[in-house]
NUDO-52783 format. One record per residue: x, y, z of N, C-alpha, C, O in turn; residue in three letters. Coordinates in steps of 0.05 Angstrom, whole numbers, plus 5000, padded with zeros to 4 digits. Each point is the difference from the previous one (the first is absolute). Example, Ala and Ser with C-alpha at 12.3 -4.5 7.8 and 13.67 -1.06 7.14 Angstrom:
BEGIN
526448865156498250245000501850245000502150005013ALA 497250214973501650245001498550225014501050225004SER 
//
This chain:
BEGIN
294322366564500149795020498850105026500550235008UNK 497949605007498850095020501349895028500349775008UNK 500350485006502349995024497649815019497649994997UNK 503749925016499649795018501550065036502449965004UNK 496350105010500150065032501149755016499249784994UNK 502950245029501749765014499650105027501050235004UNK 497549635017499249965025501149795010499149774996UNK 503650295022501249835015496949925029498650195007UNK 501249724997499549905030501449905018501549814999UNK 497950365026501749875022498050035029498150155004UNK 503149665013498249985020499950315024501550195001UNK 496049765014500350145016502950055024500850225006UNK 500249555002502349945014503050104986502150035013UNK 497550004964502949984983500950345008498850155016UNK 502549894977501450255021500150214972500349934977UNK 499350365034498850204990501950094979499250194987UNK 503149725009502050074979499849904971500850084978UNK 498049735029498949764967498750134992500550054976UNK 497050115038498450164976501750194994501149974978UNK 499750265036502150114978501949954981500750144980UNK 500049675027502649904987497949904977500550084977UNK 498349835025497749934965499850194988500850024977UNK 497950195037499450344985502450074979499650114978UNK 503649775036501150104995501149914969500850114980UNK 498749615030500549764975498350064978500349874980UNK 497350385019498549974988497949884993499149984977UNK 500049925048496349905000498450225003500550205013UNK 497449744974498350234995498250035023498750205000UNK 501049605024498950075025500949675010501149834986UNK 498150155036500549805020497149955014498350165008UNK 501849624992497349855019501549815021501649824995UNK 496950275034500249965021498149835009498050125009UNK 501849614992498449905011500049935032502249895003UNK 496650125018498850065022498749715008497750044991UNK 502249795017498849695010497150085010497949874997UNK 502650405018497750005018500950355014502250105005UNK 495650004996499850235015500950115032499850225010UNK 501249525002500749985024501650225014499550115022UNK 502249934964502550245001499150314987501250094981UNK 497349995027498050304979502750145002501450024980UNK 499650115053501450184999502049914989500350174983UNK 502349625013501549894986500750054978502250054990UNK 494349924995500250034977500350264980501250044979UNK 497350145039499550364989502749985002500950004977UNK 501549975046502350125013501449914967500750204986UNK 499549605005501049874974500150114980502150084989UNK 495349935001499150194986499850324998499750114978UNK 500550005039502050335007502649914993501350094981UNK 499449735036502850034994501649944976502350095000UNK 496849724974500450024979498650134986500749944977UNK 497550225022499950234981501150295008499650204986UNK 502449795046501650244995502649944996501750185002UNK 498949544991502349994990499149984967502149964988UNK 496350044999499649944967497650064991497950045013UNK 502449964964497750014987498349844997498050074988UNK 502549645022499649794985497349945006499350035023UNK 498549854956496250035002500349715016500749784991UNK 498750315036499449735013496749934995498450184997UNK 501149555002497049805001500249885026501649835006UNK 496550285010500049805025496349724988497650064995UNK 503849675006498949855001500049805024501949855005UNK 495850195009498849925029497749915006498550104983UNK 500049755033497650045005498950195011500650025024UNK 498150124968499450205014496150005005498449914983UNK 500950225042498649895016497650355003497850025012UNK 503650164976498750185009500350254975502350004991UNK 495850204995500950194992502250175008501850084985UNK 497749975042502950175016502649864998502150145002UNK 498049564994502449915000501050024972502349944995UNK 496250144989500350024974501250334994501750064983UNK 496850125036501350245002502950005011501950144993UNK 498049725021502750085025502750004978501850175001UNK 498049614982501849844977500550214986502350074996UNK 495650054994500250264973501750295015502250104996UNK 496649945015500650275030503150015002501650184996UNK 498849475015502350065004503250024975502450045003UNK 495349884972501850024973500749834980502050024985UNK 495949765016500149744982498550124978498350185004UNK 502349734971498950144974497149844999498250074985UNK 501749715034497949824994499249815026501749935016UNK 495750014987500049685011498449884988498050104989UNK 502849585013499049794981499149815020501149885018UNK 495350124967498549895019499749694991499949924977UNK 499949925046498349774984497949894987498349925016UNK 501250044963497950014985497349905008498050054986UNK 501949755043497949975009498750245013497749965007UNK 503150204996500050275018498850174977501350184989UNK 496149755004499450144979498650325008500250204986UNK 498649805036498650205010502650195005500350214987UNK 501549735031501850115002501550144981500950225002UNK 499449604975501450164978499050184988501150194988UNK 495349745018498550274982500050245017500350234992UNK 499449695034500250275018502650174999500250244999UNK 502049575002502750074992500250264974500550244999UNK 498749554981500650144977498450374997501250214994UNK 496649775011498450225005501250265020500250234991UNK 500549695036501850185010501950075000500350225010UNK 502649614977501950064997501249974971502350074995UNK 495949804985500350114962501049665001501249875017UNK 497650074956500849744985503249904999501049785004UNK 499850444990503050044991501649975033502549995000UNK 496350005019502049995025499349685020500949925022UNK 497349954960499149835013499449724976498449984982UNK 503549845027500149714983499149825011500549965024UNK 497749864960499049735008502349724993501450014979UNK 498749805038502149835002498149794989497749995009UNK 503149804967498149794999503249745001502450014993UNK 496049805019501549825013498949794987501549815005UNK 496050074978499549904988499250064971497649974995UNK 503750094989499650134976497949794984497850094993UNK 502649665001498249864985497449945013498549874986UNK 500750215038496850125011499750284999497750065007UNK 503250044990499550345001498750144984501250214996UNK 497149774993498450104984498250225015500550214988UNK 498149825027499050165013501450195012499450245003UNK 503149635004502850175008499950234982499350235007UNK 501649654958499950194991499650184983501550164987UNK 495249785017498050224997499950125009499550224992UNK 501049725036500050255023502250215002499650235008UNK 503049674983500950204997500050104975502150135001UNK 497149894978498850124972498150155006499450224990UNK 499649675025496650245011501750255015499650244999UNK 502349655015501250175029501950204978500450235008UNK 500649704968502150114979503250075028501350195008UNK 498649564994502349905022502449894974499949834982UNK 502550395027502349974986502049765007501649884986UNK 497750115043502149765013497749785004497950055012UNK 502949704974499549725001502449864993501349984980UNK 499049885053502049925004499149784996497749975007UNK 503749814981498849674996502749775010501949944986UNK 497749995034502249915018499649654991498049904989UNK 503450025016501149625000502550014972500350174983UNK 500749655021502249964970498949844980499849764997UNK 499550464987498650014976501150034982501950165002UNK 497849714970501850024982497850184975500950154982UNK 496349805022498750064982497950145014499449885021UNK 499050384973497050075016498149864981500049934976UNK 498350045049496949834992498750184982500950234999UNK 496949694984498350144976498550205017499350204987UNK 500049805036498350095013501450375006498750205007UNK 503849804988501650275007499150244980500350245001UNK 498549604980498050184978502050144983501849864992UNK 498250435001501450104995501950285019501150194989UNK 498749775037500350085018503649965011500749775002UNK 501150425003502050055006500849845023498149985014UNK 503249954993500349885030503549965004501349964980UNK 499750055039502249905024500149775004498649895017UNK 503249944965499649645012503749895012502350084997UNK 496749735016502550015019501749734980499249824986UNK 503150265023501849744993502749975009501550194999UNK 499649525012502449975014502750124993499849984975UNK 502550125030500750154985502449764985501450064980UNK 498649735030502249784989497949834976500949814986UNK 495850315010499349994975499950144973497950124994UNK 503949874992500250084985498350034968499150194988UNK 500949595008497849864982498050155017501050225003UNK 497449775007497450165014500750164992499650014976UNK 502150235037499950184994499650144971498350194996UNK 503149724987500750044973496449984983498950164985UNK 499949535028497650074989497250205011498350084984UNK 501749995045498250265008502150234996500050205014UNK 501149784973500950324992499350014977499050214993UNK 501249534986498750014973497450085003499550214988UNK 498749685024497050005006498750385001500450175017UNK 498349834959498850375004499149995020500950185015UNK 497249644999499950155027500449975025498650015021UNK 504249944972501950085028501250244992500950074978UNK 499050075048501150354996502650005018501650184994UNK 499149615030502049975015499349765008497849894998UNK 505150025016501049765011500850045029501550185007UNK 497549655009502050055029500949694996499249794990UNK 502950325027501449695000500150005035499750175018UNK 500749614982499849825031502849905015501949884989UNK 498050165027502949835005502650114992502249875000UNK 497350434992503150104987501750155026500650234992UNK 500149745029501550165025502149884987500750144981UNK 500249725021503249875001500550184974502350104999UNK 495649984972500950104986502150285003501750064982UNK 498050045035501450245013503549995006501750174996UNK 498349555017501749875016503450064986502049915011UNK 
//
């Protein structure tokens, strides 16, 4: 049977104990999504500060605007950042200086994405994250691994992208209160 990866998401705002407290629950990393880059130092401070309380593989998903802002994220101890897929230059520059494996493309429209993802097949990009509540991926995902998101009060969803070979993990959306 082929193990299957669980990525809570939680916002930038949500307070720095949820990601541990997931680590602890046993998610295999946590994704942080970020609205906007506004808050840089905020964000590093976050990010230090939950990876010296844990282990836990943070994903910072953000817009991000600059290679350096892409460093600052890694530096300060995110296993990853996840770019948006229009940001194609960026992801290739990304991927090249800091390895395939530390750098994910976000597709937000999966049933146009085709170019999406070629590019990351060309890039041999491990994280493709495929975000909206989806019950099924488009033909276009090829035979290519990907991260697809789903609510966590969906169940049925869930059950069928975990069936799906190629989904390799799930983040779910909306799970804080799950903690509670």
């Amino acid at each position: 049977m082929e193990v299957k990866s669980i990525y809570p998401i939680i916002n930038f705002s949500d307070d720095d104990e949820i990601a541990v407290q997931y680590e602890r629950l046993g998610a295999d990393g946590v994704i942080i999504i970020s609205p906007d880059f506004s808050d840089e130092a905020m964000l590093i401070k976050k990010i230090r500060n939950i990876c010296e309380k844990s282990d836990c593989r943070l994903y910072i998903w953000q817009p991000y605007r600059r290679l350096e802002d892409i460093k600052k994220v890694l530096y300060a101890g995110a296993a990853g950042a996840w770019i948006e897929a229009t940001e194609q230059t960026l992801i290739r520059e990304a991927a090249d200086r800091f390895g395939a494996d530390r750098v994910g493309m976000v597709i937000s429209e999966p049933k146009l994405a085709a170019d999406e993802f070629k590019l990351a097949k060309e890039l041999n990009l491990t994280n493709i994250f495929v975000t909206g509540t989806i019950e099924k991926l488009p033909e276009t995902v090829g035979d290519q691994k990907v991260i697809a998101t789903c609510r966590y009060e969906n169940k049925e969803g869930q059950k069928q992208l975990l069936a799906d070979t190629n989904v390799s993990a799930i983040a779910l959306i909306y799970i804080s209160c799950f903690i509670c």
